[in-house]
N, C-alpha and C positions, 0 to 999 in steps of 0.2 A: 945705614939708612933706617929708618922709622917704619913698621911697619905700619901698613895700609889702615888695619883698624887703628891706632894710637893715632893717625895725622888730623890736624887739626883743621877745620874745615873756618872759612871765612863768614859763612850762613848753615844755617840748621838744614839737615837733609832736605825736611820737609817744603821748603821754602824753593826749590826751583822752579825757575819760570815766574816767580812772583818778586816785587821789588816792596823795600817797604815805603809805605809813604808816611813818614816823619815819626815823632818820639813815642805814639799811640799803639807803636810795634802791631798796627794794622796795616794788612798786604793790600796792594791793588794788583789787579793783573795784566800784563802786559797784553800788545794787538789791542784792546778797546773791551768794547760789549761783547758777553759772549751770545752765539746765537742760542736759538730756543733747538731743546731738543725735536726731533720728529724721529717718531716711533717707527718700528718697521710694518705694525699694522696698518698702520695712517698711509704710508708709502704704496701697501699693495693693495689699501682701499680696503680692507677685512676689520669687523670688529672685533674676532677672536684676536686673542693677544700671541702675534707670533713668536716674540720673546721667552714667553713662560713653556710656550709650547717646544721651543728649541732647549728648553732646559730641561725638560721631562723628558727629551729624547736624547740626552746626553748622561745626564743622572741615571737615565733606565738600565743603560749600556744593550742595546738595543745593536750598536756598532763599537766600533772602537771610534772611529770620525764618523762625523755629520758634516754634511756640507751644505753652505749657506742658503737653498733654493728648498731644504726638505722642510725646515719647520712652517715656510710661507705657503707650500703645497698643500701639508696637510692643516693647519689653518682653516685655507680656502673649502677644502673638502668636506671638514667639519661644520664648518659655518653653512657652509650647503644643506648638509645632513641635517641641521638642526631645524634652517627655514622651513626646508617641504616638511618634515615633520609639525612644527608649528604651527604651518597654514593648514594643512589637512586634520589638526586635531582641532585650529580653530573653527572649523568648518562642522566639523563633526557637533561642536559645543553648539554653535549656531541652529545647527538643525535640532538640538534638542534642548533649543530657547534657552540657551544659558549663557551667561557671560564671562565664564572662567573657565578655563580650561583645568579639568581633574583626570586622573591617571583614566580614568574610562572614557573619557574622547581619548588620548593619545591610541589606548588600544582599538578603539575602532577604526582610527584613521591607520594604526599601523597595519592589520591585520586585514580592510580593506581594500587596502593598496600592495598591486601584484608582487613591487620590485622589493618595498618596503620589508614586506611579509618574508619576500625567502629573503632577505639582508638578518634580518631579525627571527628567522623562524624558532629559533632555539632561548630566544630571551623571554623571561616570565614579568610580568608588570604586577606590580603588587596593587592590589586593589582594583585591579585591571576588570574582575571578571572573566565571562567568554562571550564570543560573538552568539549574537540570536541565532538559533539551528535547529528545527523537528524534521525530523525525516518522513516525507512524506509517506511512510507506510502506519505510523501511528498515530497520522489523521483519517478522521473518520471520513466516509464516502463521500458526504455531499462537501467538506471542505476541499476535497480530493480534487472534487471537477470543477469548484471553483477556482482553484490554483490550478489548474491545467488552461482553465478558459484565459487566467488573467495572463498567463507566461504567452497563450499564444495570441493574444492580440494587447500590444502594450498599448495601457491608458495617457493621454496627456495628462500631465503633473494641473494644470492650469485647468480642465474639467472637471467635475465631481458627476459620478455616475447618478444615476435618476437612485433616487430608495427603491427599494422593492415594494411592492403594494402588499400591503398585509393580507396573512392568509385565512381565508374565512375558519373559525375554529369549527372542529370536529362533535357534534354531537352523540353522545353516546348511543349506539344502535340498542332501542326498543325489543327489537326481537330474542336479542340473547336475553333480555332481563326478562324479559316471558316467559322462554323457555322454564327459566331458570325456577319461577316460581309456580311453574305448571306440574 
């Protein structure tokens, strides 16, 4: 008998499942149209790409198997992480009238935000900055009691308190420069 590799085949390997159609040795394929691929992201409604992500947790060797429900979980998870991150840093831009988000809204929005903060407590943002902070001991006194009055009775956002009335200025006392030249 012939071995297996020497047998001569009647079509090229490559060519199963295809027939050819005519002397142009171009293939059509059999069953008709093929359908259109749909992705596994489209399926679970995520725009992270659950494919890529099954393949970084396969390559990682993370496991020896992966089974088919983890790269679409963590996907989901991530895509999550990234929205509330997003909207809280776009919030942050918003409030300080800008229309692009830069590594310093992300840190205010992260370091802002309770669950965020211990998720992230250990990560450094480049360019990030630090949150606004003086300790009320190395404000002077009368800032002192303003910050006390304003923690204990919160302002609506929508009123603006009245100004203060200006304070009549101090003339210099007469008496000591008398003295002074007596």
């Amino acid at each position: 008998s012939i071995p297996i590799h020497r047998r001569r085949r009647s079509r090229p390997p490559h060519s199963e499942g295809f027939e050819f159609a005519g002397e142009g040795g171009e293939m059509a394929r059999k069953g008709g149209e093929r359908k259109k691929a749909v992705t596994r992201s489209t399926k679970a409604g995520l725009q992270f790409p659950v494919g890529r992500i099954g393949r970084f947790l396969k390559k990682g060797r993370y496991a020896q198997r992966v089974g088919s429900g983890a790269p679409v979980y963590l996907a989901a998870v991530l895509e999550y992480l990234a929205a509330e991150v997003l909207e809280l840093a776009g919030n942050a831009a918003k409030d300080n009238k800008k229309t692009r988000i830069v590594p310093r809204h992300l840190l205010l929005a992260i370091r802002n935000d309770q669950e965020l903060g211990k998720l992230l407590a250990g990560v450094t943002i480049a360019h990030g900055g630090v949150l606004p902070n003086i300790n009320p001991v190395l404000l002077p006194k009368k800032a002192l009691e303003k910050a006390e009055k304003e923690s204990q009775s919160p302002k609506s956002p929508k009123r603006k308190a009245p100004a203060p009335a200006p304070a009549a200025k101090k003339t210099p006392k007469k008496k000591a420069a008398d003295k002074k030249t007596a």
